[in-house]
C-alpha positions in Angstrom: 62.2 101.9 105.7 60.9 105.6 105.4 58.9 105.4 108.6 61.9 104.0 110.5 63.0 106.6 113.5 66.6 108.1 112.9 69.2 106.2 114.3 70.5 109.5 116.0 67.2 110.2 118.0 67.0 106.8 118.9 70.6 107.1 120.8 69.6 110.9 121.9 72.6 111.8 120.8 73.5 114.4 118.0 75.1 113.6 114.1 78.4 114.3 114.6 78.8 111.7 117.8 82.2 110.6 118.2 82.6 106.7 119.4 82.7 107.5 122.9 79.6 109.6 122.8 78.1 107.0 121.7 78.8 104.1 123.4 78.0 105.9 126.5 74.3 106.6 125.1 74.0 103.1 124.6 74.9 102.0 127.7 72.9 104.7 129.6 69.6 103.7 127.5 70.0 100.2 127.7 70.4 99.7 131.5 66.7 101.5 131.4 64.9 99.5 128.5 66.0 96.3 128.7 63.1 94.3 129.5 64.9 91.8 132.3 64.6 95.3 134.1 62.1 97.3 132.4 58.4 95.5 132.5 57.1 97.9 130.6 55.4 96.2 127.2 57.2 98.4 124.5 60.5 98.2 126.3 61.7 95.0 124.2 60.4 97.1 121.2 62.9 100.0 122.3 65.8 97.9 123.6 65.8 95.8 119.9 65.4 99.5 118.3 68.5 101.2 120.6 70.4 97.6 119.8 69.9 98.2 116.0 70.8 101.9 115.7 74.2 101.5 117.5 74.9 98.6 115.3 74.9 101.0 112.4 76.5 104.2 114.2 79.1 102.4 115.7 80.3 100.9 112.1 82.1 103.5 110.1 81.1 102.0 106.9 77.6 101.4 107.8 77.5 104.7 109.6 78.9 107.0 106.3 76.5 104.9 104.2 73.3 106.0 106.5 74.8 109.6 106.7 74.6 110.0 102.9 71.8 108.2 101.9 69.6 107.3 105.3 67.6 103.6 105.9 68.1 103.6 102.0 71.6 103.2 101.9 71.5 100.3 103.9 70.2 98.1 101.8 73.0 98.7 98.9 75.0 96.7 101.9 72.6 94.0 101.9 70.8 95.5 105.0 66.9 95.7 105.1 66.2 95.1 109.1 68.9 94.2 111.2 66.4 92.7 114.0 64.7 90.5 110.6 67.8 89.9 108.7 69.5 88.1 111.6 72.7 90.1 111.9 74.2 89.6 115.1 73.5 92.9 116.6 71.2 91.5 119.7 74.9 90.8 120.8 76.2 93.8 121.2 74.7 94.3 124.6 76.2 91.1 125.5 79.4 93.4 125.0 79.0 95.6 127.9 77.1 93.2 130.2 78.6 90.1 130.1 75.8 88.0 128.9 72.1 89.4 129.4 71.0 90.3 126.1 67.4 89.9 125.0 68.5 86.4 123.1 68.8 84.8 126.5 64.9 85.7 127.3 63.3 83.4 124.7 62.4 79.8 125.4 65.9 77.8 124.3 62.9 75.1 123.2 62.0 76.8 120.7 63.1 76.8 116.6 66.2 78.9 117.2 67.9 80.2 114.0 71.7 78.7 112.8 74.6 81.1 113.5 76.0 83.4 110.9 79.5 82.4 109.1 82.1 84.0 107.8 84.2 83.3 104.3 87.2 85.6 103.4 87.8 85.9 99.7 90.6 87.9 98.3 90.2 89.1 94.4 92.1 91.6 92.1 92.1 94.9 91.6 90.2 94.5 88.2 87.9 91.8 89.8 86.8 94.6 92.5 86.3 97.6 89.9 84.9 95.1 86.9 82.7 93.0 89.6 82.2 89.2 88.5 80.1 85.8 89.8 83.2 84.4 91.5 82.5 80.7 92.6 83.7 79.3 96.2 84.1 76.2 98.1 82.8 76.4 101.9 82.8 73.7 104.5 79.8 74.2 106.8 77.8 72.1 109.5 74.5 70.9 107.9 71.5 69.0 109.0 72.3 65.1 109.0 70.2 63.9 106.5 70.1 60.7 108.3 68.4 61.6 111.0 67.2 65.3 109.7 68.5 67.0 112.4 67.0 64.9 115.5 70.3 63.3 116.8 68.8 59.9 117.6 68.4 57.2 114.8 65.5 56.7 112.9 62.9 54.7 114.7 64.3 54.8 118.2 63.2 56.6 121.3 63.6 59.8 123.7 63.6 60.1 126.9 63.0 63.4 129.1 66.1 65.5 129.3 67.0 64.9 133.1 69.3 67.9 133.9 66.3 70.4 133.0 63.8 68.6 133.0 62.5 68.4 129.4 62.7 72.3 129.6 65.9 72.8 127.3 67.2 75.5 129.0 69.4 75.8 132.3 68.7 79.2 134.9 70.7 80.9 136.8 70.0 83.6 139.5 73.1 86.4 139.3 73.4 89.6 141.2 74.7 92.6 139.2 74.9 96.1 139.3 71.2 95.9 137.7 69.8 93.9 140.5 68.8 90.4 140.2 68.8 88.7 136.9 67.7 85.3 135.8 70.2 83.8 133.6 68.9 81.5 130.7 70.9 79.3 128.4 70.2 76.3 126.5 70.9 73.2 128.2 73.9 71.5 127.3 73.0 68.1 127.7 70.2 67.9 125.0 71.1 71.1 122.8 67.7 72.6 124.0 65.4 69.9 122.9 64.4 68.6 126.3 65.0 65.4 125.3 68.1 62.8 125.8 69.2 60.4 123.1 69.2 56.9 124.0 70.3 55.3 120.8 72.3 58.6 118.9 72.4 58.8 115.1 74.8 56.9 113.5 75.6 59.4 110.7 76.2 62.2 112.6 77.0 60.1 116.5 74.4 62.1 118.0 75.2 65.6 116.9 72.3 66.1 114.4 75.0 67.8 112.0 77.6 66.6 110.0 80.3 68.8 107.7 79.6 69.4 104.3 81.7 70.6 101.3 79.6 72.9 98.9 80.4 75.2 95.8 78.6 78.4 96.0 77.7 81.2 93.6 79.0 84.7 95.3 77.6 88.0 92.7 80.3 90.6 93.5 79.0 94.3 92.2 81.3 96.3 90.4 82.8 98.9 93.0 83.3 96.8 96.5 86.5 97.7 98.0 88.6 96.1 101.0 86.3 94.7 104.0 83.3 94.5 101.5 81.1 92.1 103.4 78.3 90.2 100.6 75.8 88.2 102.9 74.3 84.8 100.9 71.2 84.5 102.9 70.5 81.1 104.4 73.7 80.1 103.7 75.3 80.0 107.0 75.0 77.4 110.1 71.8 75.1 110.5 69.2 76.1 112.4 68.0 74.6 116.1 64.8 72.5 116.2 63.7 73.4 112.6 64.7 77.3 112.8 65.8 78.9 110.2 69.7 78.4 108.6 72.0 81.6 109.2 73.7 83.7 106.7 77.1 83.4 105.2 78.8 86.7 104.9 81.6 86.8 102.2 84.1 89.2 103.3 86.5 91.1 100.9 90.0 91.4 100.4 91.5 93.7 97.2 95.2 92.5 96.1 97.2 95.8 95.1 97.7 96.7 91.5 101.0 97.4 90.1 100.2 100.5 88.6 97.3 101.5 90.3 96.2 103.2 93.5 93.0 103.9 94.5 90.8 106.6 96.1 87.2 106.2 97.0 85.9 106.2 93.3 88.8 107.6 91.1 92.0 105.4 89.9 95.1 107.3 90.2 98.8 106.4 88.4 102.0 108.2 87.5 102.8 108.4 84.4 106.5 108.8 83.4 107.6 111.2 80.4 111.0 112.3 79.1 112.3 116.2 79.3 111.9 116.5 75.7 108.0 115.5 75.9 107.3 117.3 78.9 108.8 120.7 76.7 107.6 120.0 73.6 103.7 117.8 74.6 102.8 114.8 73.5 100.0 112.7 72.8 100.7 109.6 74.4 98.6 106.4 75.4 97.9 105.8 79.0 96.8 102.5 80.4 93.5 102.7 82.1 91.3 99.6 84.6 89.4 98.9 80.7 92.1 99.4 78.0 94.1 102.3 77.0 93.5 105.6 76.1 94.6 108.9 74.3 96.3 112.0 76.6 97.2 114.7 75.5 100.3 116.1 77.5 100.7 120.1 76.8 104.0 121.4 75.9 105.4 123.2 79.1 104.1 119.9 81.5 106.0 120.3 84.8 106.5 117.5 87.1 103.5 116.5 89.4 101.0 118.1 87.4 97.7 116.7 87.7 95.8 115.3 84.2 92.3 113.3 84.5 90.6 110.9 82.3 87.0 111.4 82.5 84.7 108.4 83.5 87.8 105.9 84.0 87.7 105.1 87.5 86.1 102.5 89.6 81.9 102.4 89.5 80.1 103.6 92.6 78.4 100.0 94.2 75.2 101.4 94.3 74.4 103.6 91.1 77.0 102.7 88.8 78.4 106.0 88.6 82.1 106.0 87.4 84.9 107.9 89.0 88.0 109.7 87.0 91.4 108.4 86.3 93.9 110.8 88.1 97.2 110.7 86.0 99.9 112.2 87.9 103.0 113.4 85.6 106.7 112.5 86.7 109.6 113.7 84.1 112.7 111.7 83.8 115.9 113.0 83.7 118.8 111.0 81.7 121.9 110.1 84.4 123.8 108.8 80.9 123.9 110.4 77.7 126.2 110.1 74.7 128.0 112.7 73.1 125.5 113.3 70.7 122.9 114.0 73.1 125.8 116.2 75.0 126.2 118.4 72.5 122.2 119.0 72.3 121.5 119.5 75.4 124.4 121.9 75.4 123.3 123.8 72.5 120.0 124.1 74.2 121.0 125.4 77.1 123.1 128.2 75.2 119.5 129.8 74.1 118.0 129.2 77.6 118.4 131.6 80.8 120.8 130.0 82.7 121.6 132.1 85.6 121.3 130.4 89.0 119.1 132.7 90.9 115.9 132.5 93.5 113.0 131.7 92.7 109.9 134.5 93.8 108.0 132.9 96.7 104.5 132.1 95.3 102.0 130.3 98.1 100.9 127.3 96.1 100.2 123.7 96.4 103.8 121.3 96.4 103.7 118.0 94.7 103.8 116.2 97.8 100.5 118.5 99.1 98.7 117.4 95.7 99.6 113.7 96.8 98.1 113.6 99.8 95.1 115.7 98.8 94.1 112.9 96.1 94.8 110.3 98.4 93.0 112.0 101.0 96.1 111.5 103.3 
């Protein structure tokens, strides 16, 4: 990955590109290098580069991952090569278009490889931080093992595909802004194999694939976070004419802890003391993502100061590296006392300053300032 070109020189385009910028590049660069219009021999080189660089800038997460850590940092996202792994990111030229992307050039009789899937999994709060093997059931087109995949049944006969000709693929001349183009798709009739079925399978009737129920083994890292995506290679869709299977991508969802909020790496919760704690400090415990543990709380604590726990957050994905609990301090004032507690409080008050007066304007940080500075609000 070291001798890959930066993504950003690729695009032309410089590192602090907003969205617009670009998508613009893209488009600009890919009307020139795609090689329905471009015959030169290392445009299909360029176009599946330009393709592969705005599928990482144009994804935020992918995007802050490359920032940080370059081609590296992909691969803690299960990336290595997007134009090897088979992500889908030949497509996104399909996006601005309508349909000519550098799929449609190769031979539809061919091994084509099986689509990518998607499974959504939702997990805990702990589940995310901790990380766990977390088992799941998928239903997913497979390869009839009748007929391993060929659609007819064992032992009968083919015939030439009649609508292309035993090609397996269907063109079609369109004029666009580009010029002419030549159209290819697979033909529907016989999926792309050039052949029709005269006697189909009797497993599958003719589709060569038939829905399976399986239990699979997902490893979820310690530190994922909401929209997480874990790819399970060759778990996806079945290939075409002995290509390879796709990938399943396991996309997570993080449930909401009742005590717990959380901010890239570090775990913050309020913690709720009474007036005579927050005067006097404590040593209290404070629940934490593993167990409990000891906090001191200094006499003279006012509300919404800020305490941490060192090393109690949630692990970074990729090195392991813990973040802090943030423990954000809220005192609780009594609406009902009894006499008892009256008479102290009244007694206390005689040997404080009572006098109602301004307070000196200090420039400083409010509660509500600290809040949204932790959360990064």
């Amino acid at each position: 990955m070291s001798n890959k070109q930066d993504y950003y020189e690729i695009l032309g385009v410089p590192r602090n590109a907003d969205d617009s910028t670009l998508k613009n590049a893209y488009r600009n660069l890919a009307k020139k290098l795609h090689p329905d219009v471009n015959q030169d021999e290392a445009s299909e080189a360029q176009f599946k580069d330009l393709n592969e660089a705005y599928g990482v800038l144009s994804d935020p997460e992918k995007r802050a991952a490359y920032d940080r850590y370059g081609h590296e940092g992909l691969r803690g996202m299960g990336i290595n090569d997007f134009r090897s792994s088979g992500f889908p990111f030949d497509d996104i030229f399909d996006q601005f278009f309508g349909g000519f992307g550098a799929n449609q050039r190769s031979s539809s009789n061919q091994p084509r490889r099986g689509a990518d899937l998607r499974y959504d999994l939702t997990i805990t709060f702990e589940q995310a931080v901790h990380g766990e093997n977390h088992e799941i059931e998928i239903t997913r087109p497979e390869k009839c093992s009748h007929c391993n995949g060929e659609r007819s049944e064992p032992g009968t006969e083919k015939t030439q595909c009649v609508q292309c000709a035993g090609s397996g693929e269907i063109k079609q001349v369109q004029q666009t802004f580009l010029g002419s183009m030549v159209n290819v798709s697979i033909c529907p009739n016989c999926q792309g194999s050039g052949e029709s079925i005269l006697s189909p399978c009797t497993q599958c009737n003719g589709i060569g694939k038939n829905n399976i129920t399986r239990k699979l083994s997902v490893n979820i890292p310690a530190g994922v976070n909401n929209e997480t995506q874990i790819r399970l290679s060759g778990e996806g869709g079945p290939g075409e004419l002995n290509g390879p299977n796709g990938d399943l991508y396991v996309v997570l969802t993080v449930t909401p802890h009742k005590f717990f909020q959380r901010n890239n790496n570090d775990i913050i919760i309020e913690l709720e003391i009474n007036i005579s704690e927050a005067a006097l400090g404590t040593t209290t415990l404070v629940p934490t993502i593993d167990s409990q543990e000891k906090l001191i709380i200094p006499a003279g604590t006012q509300p919404g100061d800020i305490l941490k726990i060192n090393k109690k957050g949630v692990p970074h994905v990729r090195n392991g590296k813990r973040g802090d609990q943030i423990v954000i301090i809220s005192v609780s004032i009594p609406t009902q006392i009894n006499p008892e507690q009256k008479k102290l409080f009244r007694d206390i008050g005689n040997t404080l300053d009572h006098q109602a007066r301004p307070k000196e304007y200090k420039k400083h940080k409010s509660f509500a300032e600290q809040i949204k500075n932790i959360l990064g609000m």
